[in-house]
N, CA, C and O atoms as a MOPAC input file, in Angstrom:
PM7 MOZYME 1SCF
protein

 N     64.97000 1   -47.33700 1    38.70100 1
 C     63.53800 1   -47.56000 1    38.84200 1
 C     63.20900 1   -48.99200 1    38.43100 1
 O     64.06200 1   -49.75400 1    37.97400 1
 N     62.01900 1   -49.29700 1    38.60200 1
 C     61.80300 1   -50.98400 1    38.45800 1
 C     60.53400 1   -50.80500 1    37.94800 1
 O     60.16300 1   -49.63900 1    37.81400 1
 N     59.68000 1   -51.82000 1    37.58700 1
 C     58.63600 1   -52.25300 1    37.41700 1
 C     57.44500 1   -52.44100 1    38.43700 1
 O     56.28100 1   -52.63100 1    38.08600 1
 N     57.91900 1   -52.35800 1    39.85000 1
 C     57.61800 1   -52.28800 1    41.38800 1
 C     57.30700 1   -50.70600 1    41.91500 1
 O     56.72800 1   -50.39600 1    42.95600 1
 N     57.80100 1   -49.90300 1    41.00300 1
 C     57.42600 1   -48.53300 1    41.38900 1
 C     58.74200 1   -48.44400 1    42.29400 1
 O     58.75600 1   -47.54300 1    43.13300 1
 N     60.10800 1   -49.49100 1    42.18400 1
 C     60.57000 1   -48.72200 1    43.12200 1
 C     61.78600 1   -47.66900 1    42.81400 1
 O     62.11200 1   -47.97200 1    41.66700 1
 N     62.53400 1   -46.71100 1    43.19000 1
 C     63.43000 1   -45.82100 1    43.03300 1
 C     64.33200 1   -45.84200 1    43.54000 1
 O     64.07400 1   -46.03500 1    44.72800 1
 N     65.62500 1   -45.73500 1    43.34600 1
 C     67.13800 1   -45.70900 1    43.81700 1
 C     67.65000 1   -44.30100 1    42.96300 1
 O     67.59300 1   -44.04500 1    41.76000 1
 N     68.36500 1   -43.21700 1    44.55100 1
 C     68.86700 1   -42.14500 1    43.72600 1
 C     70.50500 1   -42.31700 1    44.29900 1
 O     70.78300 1   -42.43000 1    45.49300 1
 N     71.30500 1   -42.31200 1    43.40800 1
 C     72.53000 1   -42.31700 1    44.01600 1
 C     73.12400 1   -41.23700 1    43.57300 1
 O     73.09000 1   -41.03400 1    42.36000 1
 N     73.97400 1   -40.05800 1    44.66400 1
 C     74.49900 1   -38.88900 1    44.55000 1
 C     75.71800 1   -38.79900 1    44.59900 1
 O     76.29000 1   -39.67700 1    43.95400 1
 N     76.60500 1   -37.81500 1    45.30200 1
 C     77.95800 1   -37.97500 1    45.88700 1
 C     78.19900 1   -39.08300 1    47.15000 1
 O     77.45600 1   -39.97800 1    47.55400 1
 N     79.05600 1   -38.81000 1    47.44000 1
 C     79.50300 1   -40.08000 1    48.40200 1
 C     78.44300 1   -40.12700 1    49.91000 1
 O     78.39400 1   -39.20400 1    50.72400 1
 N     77.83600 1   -41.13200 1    49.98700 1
 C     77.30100 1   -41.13600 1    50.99800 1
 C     76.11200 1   -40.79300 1    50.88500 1
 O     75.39200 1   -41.38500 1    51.69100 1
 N     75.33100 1   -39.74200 1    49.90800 1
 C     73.89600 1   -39.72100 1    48.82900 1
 C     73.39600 1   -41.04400 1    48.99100 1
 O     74.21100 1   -41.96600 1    48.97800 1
 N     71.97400 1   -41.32200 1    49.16900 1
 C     71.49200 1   -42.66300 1    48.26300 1
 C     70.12400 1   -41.93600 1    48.95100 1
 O     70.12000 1   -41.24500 1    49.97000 1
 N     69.04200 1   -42.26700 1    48.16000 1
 C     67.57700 1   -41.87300 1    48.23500 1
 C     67.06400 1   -43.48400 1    47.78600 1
 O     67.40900 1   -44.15100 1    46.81000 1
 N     66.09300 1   -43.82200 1    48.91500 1
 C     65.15500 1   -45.01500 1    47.91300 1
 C     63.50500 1   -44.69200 1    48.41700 1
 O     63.10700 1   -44.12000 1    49.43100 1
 N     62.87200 1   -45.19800 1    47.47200 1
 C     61.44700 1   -44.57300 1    47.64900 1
 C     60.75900 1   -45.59400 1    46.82300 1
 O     61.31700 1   -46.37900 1    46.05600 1
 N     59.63700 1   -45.51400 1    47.03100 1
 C     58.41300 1   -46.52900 1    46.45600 1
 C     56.96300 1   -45.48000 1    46.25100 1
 O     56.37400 1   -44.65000 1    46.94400 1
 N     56.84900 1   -45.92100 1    45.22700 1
 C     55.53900 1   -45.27300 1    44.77900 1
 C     53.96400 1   -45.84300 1    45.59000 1
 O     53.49300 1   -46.83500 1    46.14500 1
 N     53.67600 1   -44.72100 1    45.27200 1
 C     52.11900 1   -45.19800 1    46.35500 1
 C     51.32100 1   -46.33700 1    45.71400 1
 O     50.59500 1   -47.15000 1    46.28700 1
 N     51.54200 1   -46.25500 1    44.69200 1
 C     50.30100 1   -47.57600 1    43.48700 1
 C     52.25700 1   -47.85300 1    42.96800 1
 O     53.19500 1   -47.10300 1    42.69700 1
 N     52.02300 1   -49.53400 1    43.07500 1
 C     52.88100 1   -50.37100 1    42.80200 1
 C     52.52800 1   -50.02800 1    40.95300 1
 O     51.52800 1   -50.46600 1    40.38400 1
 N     53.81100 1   -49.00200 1    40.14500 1
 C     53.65200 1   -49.37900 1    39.03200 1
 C     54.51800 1   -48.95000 1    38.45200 1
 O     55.15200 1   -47.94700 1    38.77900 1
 N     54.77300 1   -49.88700 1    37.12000 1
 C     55.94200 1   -49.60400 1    36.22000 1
 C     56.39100 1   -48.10300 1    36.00700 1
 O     55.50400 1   -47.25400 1    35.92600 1
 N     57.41200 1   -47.81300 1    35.93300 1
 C     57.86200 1   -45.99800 1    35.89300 1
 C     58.74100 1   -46.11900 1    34.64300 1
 O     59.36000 1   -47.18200 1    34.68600 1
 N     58.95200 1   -45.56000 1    33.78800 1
 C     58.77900 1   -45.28400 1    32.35600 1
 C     59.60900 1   -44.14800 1    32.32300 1
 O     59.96100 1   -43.93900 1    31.16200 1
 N     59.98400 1   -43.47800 1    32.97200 1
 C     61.02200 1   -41.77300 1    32.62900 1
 C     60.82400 1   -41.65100 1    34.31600 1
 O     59.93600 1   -41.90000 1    35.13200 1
 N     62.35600 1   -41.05500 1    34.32500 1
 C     62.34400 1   -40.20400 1    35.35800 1
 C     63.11200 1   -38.79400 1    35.30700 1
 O     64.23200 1   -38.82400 1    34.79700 1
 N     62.69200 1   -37.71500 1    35.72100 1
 C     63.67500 1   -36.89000 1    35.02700 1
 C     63.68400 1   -35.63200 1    36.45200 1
 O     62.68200 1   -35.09700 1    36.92500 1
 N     64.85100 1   -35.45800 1    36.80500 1
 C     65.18800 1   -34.52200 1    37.85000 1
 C     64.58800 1   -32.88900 1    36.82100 1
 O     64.62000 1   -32.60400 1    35.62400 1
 N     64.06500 1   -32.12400 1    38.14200 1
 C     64.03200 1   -30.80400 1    37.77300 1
 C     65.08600 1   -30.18400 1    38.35600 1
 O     65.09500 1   -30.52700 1    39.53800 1
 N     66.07200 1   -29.36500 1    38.09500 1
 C     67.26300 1   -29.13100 1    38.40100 1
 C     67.48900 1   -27.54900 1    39.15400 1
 O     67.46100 1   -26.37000 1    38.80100 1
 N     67.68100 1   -28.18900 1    40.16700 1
 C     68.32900 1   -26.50900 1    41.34100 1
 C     67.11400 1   -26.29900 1    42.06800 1
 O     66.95100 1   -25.23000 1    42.65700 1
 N     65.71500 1   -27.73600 1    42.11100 1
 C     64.60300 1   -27.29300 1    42.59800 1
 C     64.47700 1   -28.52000 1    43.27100 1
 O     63.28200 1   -28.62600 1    43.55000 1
 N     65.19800 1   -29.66500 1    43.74200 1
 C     64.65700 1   -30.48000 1    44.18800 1
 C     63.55100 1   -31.43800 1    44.38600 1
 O     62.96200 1   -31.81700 1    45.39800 1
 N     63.40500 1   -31.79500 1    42.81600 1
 C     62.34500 1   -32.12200 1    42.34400 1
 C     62.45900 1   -33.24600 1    41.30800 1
 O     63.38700 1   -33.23800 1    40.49900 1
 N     61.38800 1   -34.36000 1    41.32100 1
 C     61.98600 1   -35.57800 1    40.35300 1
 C     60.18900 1   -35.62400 1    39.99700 1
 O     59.31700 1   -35.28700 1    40.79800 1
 N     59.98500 1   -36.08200 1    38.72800 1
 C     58.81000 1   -35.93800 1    38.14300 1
 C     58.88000 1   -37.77100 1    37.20100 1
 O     59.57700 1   -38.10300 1    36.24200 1
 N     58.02100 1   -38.45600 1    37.86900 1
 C     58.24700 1   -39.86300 1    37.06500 1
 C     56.67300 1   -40.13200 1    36.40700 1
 O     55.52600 1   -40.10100 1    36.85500 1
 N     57.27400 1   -40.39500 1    35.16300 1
 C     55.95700 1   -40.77400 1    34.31700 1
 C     55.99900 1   -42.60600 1    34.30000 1
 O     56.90200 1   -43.32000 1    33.86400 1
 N     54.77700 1   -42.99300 1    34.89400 1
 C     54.68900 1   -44.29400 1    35.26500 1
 C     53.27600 1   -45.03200 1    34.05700 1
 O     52.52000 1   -44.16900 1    33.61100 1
 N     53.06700 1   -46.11700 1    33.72300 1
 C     52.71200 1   -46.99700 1    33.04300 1
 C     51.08100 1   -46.87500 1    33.25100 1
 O     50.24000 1   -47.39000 1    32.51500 1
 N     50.81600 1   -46.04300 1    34.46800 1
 C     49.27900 1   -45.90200 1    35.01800 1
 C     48.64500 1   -44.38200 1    34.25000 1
 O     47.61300 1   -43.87600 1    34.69100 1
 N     49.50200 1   -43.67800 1    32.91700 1
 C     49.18200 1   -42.54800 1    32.27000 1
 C     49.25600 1   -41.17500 1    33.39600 1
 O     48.68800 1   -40.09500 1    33.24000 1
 N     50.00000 1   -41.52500 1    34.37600 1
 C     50.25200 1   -39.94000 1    35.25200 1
 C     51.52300 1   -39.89200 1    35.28600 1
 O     52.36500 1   -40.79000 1    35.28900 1
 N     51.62400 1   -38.52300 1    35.31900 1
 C     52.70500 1   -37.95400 1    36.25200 1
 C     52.78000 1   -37.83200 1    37.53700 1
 O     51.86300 1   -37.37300 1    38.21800 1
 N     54.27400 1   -38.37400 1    38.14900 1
 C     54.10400 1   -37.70000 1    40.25200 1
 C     55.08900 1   -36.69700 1    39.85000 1
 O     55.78000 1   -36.66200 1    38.83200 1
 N     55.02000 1   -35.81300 1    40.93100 1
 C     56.02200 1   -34.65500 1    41.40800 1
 C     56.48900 1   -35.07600 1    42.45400 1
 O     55.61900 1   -35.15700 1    43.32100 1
 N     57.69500 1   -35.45500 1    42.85400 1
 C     58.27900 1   -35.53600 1    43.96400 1
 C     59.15900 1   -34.89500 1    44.78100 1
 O     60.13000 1   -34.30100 1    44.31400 1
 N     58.92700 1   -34.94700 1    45.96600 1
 C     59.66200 1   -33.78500 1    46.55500 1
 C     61.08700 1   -34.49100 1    47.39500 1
 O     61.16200 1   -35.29900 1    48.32100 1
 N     62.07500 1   -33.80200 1    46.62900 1
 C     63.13200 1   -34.86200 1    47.34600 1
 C     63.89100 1   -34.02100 1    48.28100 1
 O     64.73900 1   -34.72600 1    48.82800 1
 N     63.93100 1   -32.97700 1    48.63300 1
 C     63.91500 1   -31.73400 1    49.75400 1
 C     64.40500 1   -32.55600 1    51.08100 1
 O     65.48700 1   -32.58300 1    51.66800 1
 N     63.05800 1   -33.26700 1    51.32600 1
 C     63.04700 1   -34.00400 1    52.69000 1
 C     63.91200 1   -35.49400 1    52.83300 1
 O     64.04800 1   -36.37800 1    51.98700 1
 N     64.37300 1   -35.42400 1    54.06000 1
 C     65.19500 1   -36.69600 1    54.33000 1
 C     63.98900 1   -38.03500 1    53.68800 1
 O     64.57100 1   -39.08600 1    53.42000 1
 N     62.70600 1   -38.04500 1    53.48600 1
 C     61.76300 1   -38.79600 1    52.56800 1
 C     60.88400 1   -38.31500 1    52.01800 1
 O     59.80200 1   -37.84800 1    52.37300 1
 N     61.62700 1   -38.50100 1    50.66000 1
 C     60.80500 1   -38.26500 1    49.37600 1
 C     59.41500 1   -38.36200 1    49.52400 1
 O     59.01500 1   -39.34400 1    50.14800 1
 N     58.65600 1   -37.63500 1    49.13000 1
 C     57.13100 1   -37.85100 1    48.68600 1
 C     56.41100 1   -37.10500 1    47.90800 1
 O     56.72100 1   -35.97600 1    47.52800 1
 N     55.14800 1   -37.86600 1    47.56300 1
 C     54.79200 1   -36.84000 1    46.32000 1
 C     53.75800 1   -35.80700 1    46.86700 1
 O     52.84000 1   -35.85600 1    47.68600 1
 N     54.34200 1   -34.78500 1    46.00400 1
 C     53.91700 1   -33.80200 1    46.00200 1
 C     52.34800 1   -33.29200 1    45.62100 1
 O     51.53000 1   -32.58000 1    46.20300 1
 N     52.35800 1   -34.01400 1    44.36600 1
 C     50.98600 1   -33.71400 1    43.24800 1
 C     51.35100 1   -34.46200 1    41.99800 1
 O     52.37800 1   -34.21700 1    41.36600 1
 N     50.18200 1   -35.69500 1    41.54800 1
 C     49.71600 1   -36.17100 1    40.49900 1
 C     48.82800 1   -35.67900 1    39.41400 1
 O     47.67300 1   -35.25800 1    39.47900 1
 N     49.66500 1   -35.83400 1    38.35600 1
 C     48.31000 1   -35.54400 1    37.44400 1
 C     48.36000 1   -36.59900 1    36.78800 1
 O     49.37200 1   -37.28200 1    36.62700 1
 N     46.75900 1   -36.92200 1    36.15400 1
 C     46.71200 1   -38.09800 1    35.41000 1
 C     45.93300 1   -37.37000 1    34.28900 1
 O     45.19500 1   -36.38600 1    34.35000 1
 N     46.41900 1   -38.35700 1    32.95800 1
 C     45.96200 1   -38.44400 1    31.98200 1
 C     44.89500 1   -39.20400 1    31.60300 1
 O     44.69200 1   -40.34300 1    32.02300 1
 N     44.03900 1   -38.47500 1    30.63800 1
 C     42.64000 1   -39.39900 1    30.62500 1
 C     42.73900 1   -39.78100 1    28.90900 1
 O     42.74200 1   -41.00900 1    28.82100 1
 N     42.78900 1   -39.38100 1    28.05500 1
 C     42.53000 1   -38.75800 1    26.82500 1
 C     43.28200 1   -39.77600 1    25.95800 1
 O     42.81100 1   -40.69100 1    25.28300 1
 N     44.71700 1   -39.36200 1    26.15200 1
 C     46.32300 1   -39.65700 1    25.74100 1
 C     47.12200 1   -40.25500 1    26.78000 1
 O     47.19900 1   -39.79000 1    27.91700 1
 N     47.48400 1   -40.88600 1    26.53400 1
 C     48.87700 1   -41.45600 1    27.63600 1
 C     50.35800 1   -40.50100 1    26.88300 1
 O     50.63300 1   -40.18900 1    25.72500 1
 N     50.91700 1   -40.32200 1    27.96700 1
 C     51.95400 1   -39.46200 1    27.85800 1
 C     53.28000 1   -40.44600 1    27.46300 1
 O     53.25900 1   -41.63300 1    27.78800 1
 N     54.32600 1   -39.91600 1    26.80600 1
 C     55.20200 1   -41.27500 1    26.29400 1
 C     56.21800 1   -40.16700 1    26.57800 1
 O     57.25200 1   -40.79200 1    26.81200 1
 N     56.50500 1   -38.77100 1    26.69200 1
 C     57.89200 1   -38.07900 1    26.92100 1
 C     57.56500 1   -36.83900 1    27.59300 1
 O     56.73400 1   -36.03700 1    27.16500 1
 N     58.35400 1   -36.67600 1    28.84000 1
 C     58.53100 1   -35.52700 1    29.22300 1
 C     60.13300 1   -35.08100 1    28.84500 1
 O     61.05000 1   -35.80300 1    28.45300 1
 N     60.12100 1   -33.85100 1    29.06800 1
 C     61.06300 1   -32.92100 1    28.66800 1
 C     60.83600 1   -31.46700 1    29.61600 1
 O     59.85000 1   -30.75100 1    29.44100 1
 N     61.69800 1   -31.21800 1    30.43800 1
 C     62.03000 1   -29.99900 1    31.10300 1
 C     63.27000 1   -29.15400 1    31.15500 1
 O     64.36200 1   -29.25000 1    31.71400 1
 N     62.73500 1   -28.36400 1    30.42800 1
 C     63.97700 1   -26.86000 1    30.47000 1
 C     64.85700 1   -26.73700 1    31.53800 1
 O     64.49100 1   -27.38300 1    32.52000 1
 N     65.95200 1   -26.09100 1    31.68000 1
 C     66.23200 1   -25.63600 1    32.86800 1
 C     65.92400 1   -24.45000 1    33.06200 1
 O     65.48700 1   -23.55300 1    32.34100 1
 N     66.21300 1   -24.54300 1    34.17700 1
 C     65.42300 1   -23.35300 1    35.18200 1
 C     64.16000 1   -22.61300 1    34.58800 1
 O     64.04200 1   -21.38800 1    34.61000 1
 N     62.98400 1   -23.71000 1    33.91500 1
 C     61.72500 1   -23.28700 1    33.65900 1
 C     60.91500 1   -23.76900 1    34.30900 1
 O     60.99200 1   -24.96800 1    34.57900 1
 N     59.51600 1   -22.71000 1    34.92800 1
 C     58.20100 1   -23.10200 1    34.93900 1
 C     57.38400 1   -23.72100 1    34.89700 1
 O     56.40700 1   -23.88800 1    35.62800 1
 N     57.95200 1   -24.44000 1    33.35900 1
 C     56.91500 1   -24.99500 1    32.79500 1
 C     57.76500 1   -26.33700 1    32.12300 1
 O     58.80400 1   -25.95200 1    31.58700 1
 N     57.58400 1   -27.62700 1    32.04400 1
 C     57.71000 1   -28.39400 1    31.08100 1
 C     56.99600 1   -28.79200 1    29.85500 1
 O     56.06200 1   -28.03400 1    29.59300 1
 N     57.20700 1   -29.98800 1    28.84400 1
 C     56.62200 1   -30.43500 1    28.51800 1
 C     56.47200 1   -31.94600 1    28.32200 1
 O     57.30900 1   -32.82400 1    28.53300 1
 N     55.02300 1   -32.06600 1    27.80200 1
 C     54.85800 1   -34.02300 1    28.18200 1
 C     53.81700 1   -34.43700 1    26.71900 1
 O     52.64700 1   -34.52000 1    26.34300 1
 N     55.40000 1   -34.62700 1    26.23300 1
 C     55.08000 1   -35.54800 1    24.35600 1
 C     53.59200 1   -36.33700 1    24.73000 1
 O     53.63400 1   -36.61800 1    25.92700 1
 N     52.68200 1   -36.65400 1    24.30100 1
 C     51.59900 1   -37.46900 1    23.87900 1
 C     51.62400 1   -38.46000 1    23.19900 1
 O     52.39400 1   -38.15900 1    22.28800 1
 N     51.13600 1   -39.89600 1    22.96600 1
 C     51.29700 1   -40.91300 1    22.62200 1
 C     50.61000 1   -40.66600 1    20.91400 1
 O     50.84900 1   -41.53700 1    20.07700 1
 N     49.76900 1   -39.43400 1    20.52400 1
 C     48.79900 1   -39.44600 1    19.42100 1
 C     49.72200 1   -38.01200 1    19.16100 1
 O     48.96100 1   -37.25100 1    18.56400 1
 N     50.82400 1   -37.45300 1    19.33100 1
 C     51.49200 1   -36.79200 1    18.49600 1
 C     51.63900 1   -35.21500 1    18.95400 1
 O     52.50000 1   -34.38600 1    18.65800 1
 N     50.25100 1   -35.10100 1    19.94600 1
 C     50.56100 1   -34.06600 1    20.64600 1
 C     51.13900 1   -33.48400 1    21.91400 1
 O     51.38000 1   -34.42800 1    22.66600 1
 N     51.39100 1   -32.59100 1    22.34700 1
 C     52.51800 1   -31.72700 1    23.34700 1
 C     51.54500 1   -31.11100 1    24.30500 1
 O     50.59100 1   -30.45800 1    23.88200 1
 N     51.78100 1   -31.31700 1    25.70800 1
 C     51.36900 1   -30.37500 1    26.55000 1
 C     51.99500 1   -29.74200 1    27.43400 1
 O     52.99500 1   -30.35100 1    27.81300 1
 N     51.73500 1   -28.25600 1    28.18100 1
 C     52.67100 1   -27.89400 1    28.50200 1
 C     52.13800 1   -27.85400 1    30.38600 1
 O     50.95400 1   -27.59600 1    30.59900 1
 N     52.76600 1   -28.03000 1    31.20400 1
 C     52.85700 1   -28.22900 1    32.65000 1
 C     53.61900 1   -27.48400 1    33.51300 1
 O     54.80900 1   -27.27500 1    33.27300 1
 N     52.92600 1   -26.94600 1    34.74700 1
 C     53.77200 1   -26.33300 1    35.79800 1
 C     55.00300 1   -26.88200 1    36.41100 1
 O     54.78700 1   -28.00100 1    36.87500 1
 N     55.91500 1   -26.57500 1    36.53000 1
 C     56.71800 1   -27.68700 1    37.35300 1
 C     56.17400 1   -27.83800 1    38.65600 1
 O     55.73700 1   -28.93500 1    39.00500 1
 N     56.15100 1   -26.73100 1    39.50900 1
 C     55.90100 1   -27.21500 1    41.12900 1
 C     54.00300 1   -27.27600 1    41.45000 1
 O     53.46300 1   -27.22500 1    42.55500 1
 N     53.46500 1   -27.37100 1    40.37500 1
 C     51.68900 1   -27.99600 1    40.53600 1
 C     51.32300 1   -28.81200 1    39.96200 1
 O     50.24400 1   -29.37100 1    40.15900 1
 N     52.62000 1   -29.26200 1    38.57700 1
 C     51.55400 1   -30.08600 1    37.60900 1
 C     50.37500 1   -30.18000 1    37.11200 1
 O     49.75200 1   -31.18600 1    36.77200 1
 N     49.93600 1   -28.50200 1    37.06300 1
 C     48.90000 1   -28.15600 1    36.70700 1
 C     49.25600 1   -28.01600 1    34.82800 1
 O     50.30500 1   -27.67000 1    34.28300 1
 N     47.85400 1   -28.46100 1    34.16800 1
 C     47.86800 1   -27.96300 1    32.87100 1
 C     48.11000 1   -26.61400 1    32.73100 1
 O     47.79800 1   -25.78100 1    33.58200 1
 N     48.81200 1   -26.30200 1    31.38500 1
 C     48.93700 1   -24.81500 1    31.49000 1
 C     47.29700 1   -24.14200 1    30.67100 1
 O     46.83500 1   -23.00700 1    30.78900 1
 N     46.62800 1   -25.53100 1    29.72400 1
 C     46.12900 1   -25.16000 1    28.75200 1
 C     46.38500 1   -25.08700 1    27.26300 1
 O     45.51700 1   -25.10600 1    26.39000 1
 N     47.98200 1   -24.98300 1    27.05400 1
 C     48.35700 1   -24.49600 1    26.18600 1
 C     48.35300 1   -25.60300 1    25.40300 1
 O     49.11000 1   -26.25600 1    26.12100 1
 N     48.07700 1   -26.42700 1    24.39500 1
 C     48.31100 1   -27.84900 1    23.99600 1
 C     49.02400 1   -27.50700 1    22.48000 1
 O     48.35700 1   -26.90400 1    21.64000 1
 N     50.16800 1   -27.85400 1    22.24400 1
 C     50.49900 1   -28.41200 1    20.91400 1
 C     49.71000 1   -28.97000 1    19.90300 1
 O     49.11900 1   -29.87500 1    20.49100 1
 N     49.31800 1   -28.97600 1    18.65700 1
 C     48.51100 1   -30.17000 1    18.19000 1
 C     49.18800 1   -30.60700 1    17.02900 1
 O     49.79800 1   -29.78000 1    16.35100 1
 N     49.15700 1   -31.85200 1    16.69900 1
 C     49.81300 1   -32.16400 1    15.37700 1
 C     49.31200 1   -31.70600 1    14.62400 1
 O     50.08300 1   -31.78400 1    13.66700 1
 N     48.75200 1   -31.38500 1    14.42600 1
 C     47.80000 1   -31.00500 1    13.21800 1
 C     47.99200 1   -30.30800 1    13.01100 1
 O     48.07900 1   -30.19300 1    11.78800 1
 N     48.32200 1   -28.88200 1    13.91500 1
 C     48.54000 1   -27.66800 1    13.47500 1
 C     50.02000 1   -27.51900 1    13.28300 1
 O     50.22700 1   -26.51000 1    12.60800 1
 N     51.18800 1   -28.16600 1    13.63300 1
 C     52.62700 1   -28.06400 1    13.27000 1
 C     52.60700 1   -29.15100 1    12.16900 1
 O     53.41400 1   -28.75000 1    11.32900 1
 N     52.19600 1   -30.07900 1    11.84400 1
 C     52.92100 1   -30.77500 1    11.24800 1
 C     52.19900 1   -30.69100 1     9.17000 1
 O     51.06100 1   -30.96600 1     8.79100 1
 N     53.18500 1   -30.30700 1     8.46500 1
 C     52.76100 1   -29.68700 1     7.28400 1
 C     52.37200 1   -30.79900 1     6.44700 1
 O     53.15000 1   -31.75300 1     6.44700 1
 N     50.62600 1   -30.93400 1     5.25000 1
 C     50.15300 1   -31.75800 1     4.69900 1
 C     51.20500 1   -31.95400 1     3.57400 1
 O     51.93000 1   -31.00000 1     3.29400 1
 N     51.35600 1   -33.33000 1     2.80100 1
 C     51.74600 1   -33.43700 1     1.70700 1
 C     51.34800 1   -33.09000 1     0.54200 1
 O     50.44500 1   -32.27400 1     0.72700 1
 N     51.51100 1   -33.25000 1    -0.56800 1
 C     50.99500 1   -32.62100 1    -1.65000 1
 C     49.66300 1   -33.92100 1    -2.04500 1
 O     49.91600 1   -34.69600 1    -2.96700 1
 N     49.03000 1   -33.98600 1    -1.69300 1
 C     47.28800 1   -35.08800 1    -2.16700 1
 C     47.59900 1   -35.92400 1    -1.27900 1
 O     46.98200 1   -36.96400 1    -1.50900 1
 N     48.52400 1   -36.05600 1     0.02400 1
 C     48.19400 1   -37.36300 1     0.77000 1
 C     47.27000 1   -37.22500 1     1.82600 1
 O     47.43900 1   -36.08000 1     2.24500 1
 N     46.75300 1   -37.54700 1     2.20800 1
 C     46.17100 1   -37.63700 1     3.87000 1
 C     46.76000 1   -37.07900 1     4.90600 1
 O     47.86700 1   -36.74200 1     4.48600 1
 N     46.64500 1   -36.70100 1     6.32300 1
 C     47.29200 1   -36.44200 1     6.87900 1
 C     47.25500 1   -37.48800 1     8.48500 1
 O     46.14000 1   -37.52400 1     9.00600 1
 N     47.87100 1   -37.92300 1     8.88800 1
 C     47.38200 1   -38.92900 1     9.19800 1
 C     48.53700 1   -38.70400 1    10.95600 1
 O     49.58300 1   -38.09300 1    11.17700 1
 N     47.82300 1   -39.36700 1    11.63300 1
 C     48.72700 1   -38.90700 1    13.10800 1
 C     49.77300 1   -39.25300 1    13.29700 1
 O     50.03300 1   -40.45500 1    13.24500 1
 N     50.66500 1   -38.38100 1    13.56300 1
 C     52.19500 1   -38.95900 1    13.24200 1
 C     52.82300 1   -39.79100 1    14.51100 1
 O     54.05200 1   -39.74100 1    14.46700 1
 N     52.42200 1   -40.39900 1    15.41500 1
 C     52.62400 1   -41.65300 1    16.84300 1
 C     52.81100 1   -40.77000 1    17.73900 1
 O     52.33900 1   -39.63400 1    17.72800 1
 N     53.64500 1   -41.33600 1    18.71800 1
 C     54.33000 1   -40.91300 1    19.85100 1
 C     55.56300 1   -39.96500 1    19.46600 1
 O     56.55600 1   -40.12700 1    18.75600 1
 N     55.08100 1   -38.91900 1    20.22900 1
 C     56.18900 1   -37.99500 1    19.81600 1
 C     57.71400 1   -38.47300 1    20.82100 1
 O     57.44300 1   -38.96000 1    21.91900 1
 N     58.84700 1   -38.37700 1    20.55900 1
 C     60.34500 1   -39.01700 1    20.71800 1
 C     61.13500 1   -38.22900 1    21.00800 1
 O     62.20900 1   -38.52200 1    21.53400 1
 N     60.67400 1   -36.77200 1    20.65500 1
 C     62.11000 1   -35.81000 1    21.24300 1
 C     61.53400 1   -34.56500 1    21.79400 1
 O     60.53400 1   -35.07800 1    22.29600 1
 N     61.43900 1   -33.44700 1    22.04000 1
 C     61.62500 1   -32.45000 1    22.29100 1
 C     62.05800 1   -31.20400 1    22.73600 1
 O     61.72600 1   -30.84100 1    23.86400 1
 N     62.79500 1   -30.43800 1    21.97800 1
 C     63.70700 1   -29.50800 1    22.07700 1
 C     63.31900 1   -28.56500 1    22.37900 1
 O     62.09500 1   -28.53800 1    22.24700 1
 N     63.88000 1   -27.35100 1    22.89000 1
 C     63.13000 1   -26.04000 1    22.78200 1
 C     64.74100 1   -25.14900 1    22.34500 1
 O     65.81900 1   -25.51600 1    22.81300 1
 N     64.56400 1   -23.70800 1    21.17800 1
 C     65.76900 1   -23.20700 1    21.15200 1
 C     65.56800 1   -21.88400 1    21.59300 1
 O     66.52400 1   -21.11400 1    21.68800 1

């Protein structure tokens, strides 16, 4: 990926996918959904695309954009439903894979993350990992 919005997928022999985003913009994560033909890139403009790589040309499927929070990590299960997309202010949301619809369900720091004994509690950044067990 580039700074141009543009994409290079290279597969087995003879594989290669290239694609360009509709709004020329920096792309930040890209992360295949796996056994579904599906690539989900979080770009510098606070959305997500869904892309559909199915077709001899890629295209997107469905955007969602962020208004609130800018998103800094996605993370998708395999063979789930649903992902999730870390928040720049500490919280988690959770997403359809094939609508990129909100689920609703939101993480909040506030409510996972435990106060100290007399300190403040104060927003813990961009969240950096997320696991599920």
């Amino acid at each position: 990926s580039s700074h141009q919005g543009n994409v290079v997928i290279l597969g087995k022999s003879g594989l290669e996918r290239h694609f360009v985003h509709p709004k020329k913009t920096s792309i930040f994560q890209l992360v295949i959904v796996q056994n579904k033909g599906l690539l989900i890139s979080r770009c510098d403009d606070n959305s997500l695309y869904l892309w559909d790589l199915k077709e001899k040309e890629p295209f997107v499927k469905h955007k969602l954009e962020f208004q609130k929070e800018a998103p800094c990590l996605v993370s998708c299960p395999y063979e789930s439903e649903w992902f999730y997309v870390g928040m720049e202010g500490g919280s988690v949301s959770v997403v359809h894979t094939n609508t990129l619809e909100l689920s609703g369900c939101t993480i909040h720091w506030n409510k996972v993350v435990l106060p100290s004994s007399g300190s403040r509690r104060n927003r813990p950044g961009d969240v950096i990992a997320i696991e599920e067990n």
